[in-house]
One Martini backbone bead per residue (centre of mass of N, CA, C, O) as a GRO file, in nm:
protein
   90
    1UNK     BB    1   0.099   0.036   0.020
    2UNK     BB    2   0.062   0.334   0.002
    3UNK     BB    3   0.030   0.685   0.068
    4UNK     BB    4  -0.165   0.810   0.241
    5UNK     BB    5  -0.450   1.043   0.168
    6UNK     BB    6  -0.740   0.892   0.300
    7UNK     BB    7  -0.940   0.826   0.534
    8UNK     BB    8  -1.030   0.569   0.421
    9UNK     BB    9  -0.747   0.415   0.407
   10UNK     BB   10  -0.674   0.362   0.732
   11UNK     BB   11  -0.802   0.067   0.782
   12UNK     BB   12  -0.652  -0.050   0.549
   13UNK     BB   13  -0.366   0.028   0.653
   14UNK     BB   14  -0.423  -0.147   0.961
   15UNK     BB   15  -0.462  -0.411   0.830
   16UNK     BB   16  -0.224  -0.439   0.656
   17UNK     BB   17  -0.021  -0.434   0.920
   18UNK     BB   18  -0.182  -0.669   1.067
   19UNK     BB   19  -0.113  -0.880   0.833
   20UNK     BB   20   0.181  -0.881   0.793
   21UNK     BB   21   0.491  -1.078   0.837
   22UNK     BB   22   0.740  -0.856   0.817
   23UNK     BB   23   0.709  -0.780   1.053
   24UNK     BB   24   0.787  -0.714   1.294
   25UNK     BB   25   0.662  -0.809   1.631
   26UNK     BB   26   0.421  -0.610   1.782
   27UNK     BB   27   0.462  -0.710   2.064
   28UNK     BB   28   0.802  -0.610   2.108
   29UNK     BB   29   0.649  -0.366   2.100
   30UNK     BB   30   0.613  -0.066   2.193
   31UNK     BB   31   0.367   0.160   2.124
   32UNK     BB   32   0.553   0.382   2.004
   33UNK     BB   33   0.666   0.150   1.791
   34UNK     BB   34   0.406   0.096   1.644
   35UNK     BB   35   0.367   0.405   1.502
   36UNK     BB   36   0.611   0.481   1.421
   37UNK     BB   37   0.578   0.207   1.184
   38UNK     BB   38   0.311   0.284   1.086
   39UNK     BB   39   0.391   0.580   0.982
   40UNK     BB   40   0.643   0.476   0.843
   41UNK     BB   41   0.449   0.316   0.619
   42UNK     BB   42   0.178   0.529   0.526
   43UNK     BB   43   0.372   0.790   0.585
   44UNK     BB   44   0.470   1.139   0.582
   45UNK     BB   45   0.765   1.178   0.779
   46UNK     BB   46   0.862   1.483   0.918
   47UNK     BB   47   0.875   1.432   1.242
   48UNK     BB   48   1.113   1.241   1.460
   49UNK     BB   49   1.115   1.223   1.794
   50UNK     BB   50   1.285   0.996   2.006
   51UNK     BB   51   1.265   1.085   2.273
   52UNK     BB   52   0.955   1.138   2.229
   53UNK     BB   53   0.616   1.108   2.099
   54UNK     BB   54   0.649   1.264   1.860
   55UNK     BB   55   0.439   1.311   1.559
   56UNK     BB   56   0.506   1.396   1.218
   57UNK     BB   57   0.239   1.368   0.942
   58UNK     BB   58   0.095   1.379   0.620
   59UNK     BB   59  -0.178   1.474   0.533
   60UNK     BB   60  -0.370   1.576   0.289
   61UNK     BB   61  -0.183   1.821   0.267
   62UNK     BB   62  -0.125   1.795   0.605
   63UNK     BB   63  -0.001   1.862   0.920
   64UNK     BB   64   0.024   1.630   1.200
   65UNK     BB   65   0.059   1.621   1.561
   66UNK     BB   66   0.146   1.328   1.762
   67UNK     BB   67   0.050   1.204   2.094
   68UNK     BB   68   0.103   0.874   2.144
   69UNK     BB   69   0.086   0.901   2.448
   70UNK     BB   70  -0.265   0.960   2.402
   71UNK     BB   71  -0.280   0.673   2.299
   72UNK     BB   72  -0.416   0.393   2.234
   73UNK     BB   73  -0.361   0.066   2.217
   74UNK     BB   74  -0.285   0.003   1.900
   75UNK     BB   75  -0.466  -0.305   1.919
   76UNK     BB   76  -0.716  -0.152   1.989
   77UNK     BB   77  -0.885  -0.061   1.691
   78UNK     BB   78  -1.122   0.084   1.790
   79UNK     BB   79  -0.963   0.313   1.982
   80UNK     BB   80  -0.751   0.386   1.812
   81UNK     BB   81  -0.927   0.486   1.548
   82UNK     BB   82  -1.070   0.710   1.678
   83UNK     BB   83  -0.830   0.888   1.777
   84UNK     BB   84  -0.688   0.941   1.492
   85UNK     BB   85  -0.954   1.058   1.333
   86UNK     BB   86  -0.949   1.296   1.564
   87UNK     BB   87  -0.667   1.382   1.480
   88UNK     BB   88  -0.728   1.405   1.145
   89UNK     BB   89  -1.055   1.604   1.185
   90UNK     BB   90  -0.965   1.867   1.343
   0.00000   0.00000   0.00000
């Protein structure tokens, strides 16, 4: 899947990405890893300080900072998607 652009590409984007054998196990990875891991694989990564949860990424032709500190566990889909969405439609 390419660089995602458009609000209803992220489920399948998420679905894809939960679904793919190559990526390393990711359950070994904390939150902010697996966050992350899924955004510099779907979108672009503007800025993304490792000290910190904070990431940049563009979405839409537009720059969205993410304070991942306050996602909840990437894994729980209806939750993390919830969040997620919220954070790039306001």
């Amino acid at each position: 899947m390419e660089t995602v652009c458009v609000i209803d590409d992220i489920r399948l984007a998420y679905a894809d990405f939960m679904a793919n054998n190559h990526y390393p196990k990711l359950e070994s990875l904390n939150n902010w890893g697996k966050n992350r891991f899924f955004f510099s694989s779907y979108f672009k990564l503007i800025e993304d300080w490792h000290h910190t949860e904070q990431i940049v990424i563009q979405f839409n032709r537009q720059y969205f900072s993410l304070d991942t500190g306050s996602a909840p566990d990437f894994m729980d889909k209806e939750k993390y998607m919830a969040w997620l969405m919220g954070e790039l439609l306001t």
